[in-house]
C-alpha positions as CSV (number, residue, x, y, z in Angstrom):
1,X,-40.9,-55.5,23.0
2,X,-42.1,-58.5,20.6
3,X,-43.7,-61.3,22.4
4,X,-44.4,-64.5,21.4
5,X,-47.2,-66.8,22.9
6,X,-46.5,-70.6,22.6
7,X,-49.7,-72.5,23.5
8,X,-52.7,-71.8,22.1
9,X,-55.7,-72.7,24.5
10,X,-58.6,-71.0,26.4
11,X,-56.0,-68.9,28.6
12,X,-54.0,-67.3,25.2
13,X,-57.1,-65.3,24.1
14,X,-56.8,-63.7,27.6
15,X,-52.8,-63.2,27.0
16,X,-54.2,-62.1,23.5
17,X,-56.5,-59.4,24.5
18,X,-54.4,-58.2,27.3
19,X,-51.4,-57.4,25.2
20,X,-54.3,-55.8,22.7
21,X,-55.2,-53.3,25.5
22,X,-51.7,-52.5,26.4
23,X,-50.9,-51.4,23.1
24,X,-52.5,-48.0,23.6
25,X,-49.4,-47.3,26.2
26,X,-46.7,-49.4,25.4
27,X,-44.6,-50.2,22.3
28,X,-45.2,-54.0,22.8
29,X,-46.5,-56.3,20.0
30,X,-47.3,-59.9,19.5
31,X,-45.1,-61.1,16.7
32,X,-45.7,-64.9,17.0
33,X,-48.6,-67.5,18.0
34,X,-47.4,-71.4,17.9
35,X,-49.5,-75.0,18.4
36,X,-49.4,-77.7,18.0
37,X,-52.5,-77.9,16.5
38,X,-52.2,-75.2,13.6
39,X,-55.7,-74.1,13.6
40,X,-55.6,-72.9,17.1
41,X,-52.2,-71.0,16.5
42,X,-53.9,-69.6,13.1
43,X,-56.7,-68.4,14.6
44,X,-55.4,-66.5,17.5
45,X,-52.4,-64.8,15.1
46,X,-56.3,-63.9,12.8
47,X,-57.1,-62.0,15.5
48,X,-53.9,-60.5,17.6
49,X,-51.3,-60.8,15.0
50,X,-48.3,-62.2,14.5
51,X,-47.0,-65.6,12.7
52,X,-48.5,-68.5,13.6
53,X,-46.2,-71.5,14.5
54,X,-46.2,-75.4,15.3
55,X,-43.0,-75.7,16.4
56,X,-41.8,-74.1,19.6
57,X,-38.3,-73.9,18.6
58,X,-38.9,-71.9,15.3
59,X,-40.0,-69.5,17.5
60,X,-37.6,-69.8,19.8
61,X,-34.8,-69.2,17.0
62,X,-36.7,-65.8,16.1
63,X,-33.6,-63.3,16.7
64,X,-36.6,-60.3,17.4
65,X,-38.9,-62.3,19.9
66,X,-37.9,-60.8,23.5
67,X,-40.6,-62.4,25.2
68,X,-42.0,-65.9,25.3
69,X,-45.7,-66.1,26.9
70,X,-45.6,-70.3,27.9
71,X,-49.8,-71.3,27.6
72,X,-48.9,-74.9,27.9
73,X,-50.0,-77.9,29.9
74,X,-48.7,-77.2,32.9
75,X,-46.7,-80.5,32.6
76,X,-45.0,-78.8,29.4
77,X,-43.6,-75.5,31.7
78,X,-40.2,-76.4,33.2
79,X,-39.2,-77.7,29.5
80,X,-40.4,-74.8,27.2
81,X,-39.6,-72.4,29.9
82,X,-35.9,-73.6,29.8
83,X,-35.5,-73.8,26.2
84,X,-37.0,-70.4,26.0
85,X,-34.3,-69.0,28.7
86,X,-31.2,-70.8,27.4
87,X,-32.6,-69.1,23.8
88,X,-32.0,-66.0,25.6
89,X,-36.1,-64.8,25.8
90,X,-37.7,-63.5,28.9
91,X,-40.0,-66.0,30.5
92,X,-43.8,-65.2,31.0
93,X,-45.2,-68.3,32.5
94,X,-48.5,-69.5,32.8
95,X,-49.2,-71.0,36.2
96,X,-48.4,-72.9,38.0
97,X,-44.6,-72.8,37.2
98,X,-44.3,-76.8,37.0
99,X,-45.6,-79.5,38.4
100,X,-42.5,-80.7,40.5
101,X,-40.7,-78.4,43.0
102,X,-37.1,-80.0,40.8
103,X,-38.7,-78.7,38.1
104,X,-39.2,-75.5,39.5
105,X,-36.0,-75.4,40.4
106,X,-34.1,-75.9,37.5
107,X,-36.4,-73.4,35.7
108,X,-35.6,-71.1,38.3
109,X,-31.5,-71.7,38.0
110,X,-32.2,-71.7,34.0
111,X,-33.2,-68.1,33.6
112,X,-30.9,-67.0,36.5
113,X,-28.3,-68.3,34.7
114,X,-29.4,-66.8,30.9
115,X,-29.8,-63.2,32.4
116,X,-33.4,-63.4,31.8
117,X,-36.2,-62.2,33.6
118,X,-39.0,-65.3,34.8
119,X,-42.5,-64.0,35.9
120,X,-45.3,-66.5,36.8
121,X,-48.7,-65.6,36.1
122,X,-50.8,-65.0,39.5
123,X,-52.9,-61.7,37.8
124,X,-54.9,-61.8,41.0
125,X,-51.9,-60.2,42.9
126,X,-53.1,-56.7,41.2
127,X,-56.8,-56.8,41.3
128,X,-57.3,-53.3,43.5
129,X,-59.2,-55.0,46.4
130,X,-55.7,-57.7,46.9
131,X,-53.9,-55.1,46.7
132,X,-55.5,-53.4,49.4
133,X,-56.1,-56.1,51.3
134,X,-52.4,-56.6,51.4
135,X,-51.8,-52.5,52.2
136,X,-53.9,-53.8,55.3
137,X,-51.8,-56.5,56.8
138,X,-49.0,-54.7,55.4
139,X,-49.5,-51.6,57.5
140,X,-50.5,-54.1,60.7
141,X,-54.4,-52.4,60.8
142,X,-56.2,-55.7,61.1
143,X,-53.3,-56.5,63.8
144,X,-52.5,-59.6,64.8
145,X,-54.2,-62.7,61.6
146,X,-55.9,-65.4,63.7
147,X,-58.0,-67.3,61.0
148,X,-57.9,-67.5,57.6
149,X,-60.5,-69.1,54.8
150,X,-59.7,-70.0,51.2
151,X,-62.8,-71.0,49.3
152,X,-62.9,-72.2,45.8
153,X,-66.4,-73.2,44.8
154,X,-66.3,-73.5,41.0
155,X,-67.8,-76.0,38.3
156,X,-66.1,-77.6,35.3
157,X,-68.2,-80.0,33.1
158,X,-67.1,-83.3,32.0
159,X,-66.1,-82.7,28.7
160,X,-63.0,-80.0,30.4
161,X,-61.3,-82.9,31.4
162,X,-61.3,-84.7,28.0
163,X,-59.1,-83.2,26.0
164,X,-56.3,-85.7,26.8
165,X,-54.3,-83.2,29.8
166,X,-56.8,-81.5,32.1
167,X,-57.1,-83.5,35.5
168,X,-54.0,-85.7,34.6
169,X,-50.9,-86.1,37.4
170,X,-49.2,-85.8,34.2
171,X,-49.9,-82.7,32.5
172,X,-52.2,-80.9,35.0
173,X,-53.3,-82.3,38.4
174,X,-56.7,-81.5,40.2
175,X,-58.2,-78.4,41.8
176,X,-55.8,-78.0,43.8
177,X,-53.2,-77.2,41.5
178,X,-54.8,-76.4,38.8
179,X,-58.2,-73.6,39.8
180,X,-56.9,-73.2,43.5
181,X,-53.5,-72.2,43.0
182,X,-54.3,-68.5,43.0
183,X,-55.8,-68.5,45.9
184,X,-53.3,-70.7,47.9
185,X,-50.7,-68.2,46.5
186,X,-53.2,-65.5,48.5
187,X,-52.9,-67.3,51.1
188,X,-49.1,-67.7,51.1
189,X,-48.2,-63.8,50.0
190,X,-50.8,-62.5,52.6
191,X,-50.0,-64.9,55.7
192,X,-46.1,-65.9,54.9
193,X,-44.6,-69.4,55.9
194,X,-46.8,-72.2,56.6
195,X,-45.6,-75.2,58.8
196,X,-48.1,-78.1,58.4
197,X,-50.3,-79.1,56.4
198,X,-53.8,-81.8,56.4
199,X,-55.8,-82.6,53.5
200,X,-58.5,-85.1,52.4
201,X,-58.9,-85.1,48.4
202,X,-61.5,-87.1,46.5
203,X,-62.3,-87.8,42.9
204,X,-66.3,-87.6,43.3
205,X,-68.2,-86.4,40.3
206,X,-65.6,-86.6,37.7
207,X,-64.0,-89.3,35.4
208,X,-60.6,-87.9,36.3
209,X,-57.3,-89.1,37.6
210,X,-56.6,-86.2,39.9
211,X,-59.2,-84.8,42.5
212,X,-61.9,-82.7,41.9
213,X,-63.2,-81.9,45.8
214,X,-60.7,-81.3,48.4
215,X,-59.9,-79.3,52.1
216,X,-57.1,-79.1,54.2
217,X,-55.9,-77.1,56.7
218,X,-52.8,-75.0,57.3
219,X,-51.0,-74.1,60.1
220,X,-48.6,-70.9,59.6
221,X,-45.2,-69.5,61.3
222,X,-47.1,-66.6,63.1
223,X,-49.8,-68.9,65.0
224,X,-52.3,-68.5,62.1
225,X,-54.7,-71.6,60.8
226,X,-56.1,-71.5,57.8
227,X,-59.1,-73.9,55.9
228,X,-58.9,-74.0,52.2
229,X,-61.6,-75.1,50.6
230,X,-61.5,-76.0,46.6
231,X,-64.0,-78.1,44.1
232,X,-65.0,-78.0,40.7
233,X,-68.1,-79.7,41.2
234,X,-70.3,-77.0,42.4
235,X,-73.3,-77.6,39.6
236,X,-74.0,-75.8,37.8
237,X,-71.9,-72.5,37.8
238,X,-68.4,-71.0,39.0
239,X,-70.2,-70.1,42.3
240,X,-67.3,-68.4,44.4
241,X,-63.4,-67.9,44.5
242,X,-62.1,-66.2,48.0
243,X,-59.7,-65.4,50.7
244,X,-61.4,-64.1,54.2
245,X,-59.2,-63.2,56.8
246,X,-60.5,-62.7,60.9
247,X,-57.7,-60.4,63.0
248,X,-57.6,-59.1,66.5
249,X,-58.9,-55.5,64.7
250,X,-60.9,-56.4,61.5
251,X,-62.6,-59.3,59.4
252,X,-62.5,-59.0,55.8
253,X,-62.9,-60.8,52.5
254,X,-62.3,-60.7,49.2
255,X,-64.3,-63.0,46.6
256,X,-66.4,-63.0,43.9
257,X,-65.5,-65.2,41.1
258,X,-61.9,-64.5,40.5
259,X,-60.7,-62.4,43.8
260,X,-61.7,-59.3,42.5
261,X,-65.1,-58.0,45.1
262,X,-64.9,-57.2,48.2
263,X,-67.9,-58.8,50.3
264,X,-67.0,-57.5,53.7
265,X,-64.6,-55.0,55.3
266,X,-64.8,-54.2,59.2
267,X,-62.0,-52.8,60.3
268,X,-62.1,-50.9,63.8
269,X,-62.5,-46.7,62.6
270,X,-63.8,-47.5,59.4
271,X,-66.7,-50.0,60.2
272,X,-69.2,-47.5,59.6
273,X,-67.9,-46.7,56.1
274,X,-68.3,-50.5,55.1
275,X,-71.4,-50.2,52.9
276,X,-69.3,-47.1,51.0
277,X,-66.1,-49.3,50.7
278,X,-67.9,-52.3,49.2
279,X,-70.3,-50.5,46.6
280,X,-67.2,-48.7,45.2
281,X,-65.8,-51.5,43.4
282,X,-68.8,-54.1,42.7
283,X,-68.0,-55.1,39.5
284,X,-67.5,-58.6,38.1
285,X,-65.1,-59.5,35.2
286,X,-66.6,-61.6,33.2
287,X,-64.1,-64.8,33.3
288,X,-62.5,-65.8,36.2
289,X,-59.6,-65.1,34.8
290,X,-60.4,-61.3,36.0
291,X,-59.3,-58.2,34.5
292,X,-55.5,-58.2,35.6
293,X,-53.6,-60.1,33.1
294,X,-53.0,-56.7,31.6
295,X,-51.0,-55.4,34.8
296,X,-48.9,-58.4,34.6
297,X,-47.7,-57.7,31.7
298,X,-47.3,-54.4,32.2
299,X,-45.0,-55.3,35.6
300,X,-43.0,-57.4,33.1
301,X,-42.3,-55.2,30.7
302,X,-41.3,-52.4,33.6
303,X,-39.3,-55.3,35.5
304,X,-36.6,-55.6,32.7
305,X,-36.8,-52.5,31.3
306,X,-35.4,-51.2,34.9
307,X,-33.5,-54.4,35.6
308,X,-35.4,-55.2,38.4
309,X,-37.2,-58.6,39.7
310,X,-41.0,-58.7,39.0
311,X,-43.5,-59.0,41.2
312,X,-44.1,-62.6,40.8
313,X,-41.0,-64.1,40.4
314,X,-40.2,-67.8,39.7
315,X,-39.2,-67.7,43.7
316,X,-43.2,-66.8,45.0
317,X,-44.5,-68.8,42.5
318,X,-42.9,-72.2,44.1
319,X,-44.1,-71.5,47.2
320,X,-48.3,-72.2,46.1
321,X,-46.4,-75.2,44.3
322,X,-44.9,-76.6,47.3
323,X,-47.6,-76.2,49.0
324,X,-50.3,-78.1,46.9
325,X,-47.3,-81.0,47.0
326,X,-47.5,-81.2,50.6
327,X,-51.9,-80.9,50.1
328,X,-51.5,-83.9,47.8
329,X,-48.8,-85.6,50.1
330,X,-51.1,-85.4,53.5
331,X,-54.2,-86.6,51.6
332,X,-52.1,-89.9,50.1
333,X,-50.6,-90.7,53.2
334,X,-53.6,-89.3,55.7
335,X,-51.4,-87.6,58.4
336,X,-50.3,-84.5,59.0
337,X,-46.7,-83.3,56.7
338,X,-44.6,-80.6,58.1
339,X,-43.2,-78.2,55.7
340,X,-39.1,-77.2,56.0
């Protein structure tokens, strides 16, 4: 499979070195880099390969590129993500999807209706300890989920929100949707359908458009509450990025900097094996961006080779989208917004 990655930023080097590792097992190879700023497309084709780009649709008319890797402004999704579908290209796509649930929608519809297959990037899905943790609620052993804790405590300097998209309603939005969203989609996958929704936001240590600090609390389908708290203020360092959730037969967490740690695990019958189960697997990546962009890929390739839907579709990726809407709704018009 050739891939192509259009967008050029922080997030392709990971896309870069992921695709780099998984050419020891797969026939898979980067073929085509494209920005629109030519240096940035030149210097990641220096070091992954391929033919550097600066316009999308050269790419796009490329008869050999299967796959298009979208590392845009998230405001830039829904329209390269179409023009990549209707092209006839399988869609890897940064998150989150888009910006607008219509958005989402018609990107949705537009792959559907090209035969293509649309995967959303939310690596943290495959890190070992979510995976587990999901095994868990799966397999009811924490029983019934009372509680439920989302904690982003990260730090972005001034100068990451002046480079003309980053914290824009535009192009980006705030924490919320932009750092957060993998852990709301944690939320969502691991506790299902949420009904409500309160949030306060606020633009406190930033010169930014969208917020930088924010809580709310969720309400789910089953009973469930959830808090979710999210910053990028938290001087001077990425400090923590988590899901905790407190059941009728266990109270664990998962954290670290990019969901990948587990911090504690009491289940009933395996409390006194805690200290075992968390020393097995304390290891840090060294981005928050974790180790896992790898396995998405990988689920990709394995999702249209056997014709199958990946394991985060377009579909599950609205959800966290819809969500941070209703988060952004609530904290505008300071009352509580109840979700369909």
């Amino acid at each position: 499979m050739n891939i192509a990655i259009i967008g050029c930023g922080r997030i392709s080097l990971r896309h870069g070195q992921a695709l780099r590792e998984l050419q020891q097992q797969r026939d898979v190879k980067l073929v085509a880099t494209c920005d629109v700023i030519a240096s940035r497309a030149e210097n990641l084709a220096q070091e992954f390969g391929g033919t550097p780009y600066t316009d999308y649709h050269a790419v796009l008319a490329r008869p050999d590129v299967d796959i298009v890797t979208v590392c845009l402004p998230s405001g830039l999704h829904a329209t390269v993500g179409e023009a990549a579908a209707r092209a006839g290209k399988h869609v890897l796509m940064e998150k989150p999807i888009a910006l607008t649930l219509a958005d989402a929608d018609a990107l949705i519809q537009t792959c559907q209706e090209a035969g293509v297959t649309l995967s959303v990037v939310l690596q943290n899905r495959f890190n070992p300890p979510m995976r587990e943790l999901r095994q868990l609620v799966d397999s009811s052993q924490l029983g019934r989920i009372f509680l439920s804790n989302v904690t982003v405590r990260w730090y972005r300097p001034q100068s990451y929100y002046e480079d003309g998209w980053h914290g824009t309603w535009a192009m980006d939005g705030g924490v919320f949707m932009n750092q957060a969203i993998h852990h709301i989609d944690a939320l969502l996958w691991l506790l299902g359908r949420p009904v409500s929704v309160t949030a306060y936001t606020a633009t406190l240590a930033h010169r930014m458009e969208a917020e930088d600090v924010g809580v709310a609390l969720v309400k789910f389908a089953s009973g469930a509450l959830a808090s979710i708290e999210a910053s990028t203020l938290t001087y001077p360092q990425n400090l923590e990025g988590s899901i905790a959730l407190f059941g009728e037969h266990g109270s664990v967490k998962v954290g670290g900097t990019a969901l990948n740690r587990k911090e504690f695990w009491k289940i009933a019958g395996q409390i006194e094996r805690e200290r075992e189960i968390l020393m097995a697997e304390a290891v840090d990546p060294p981005t928050v961006y974790g180790f896992s962009h790898r396995e998405q890929i990988a689920d990709l390739l394995d999702a249209i080779a056997e014709q199958r839907p990946p394991a985060t579709p377009g579909s599950e990726a609205r959800r966290s989208v819809e969500l941070v809407l209703a988060i952004y709704q609530s904290a505008r018009e300071k009352r509580e917004i109840y979700l369909e």
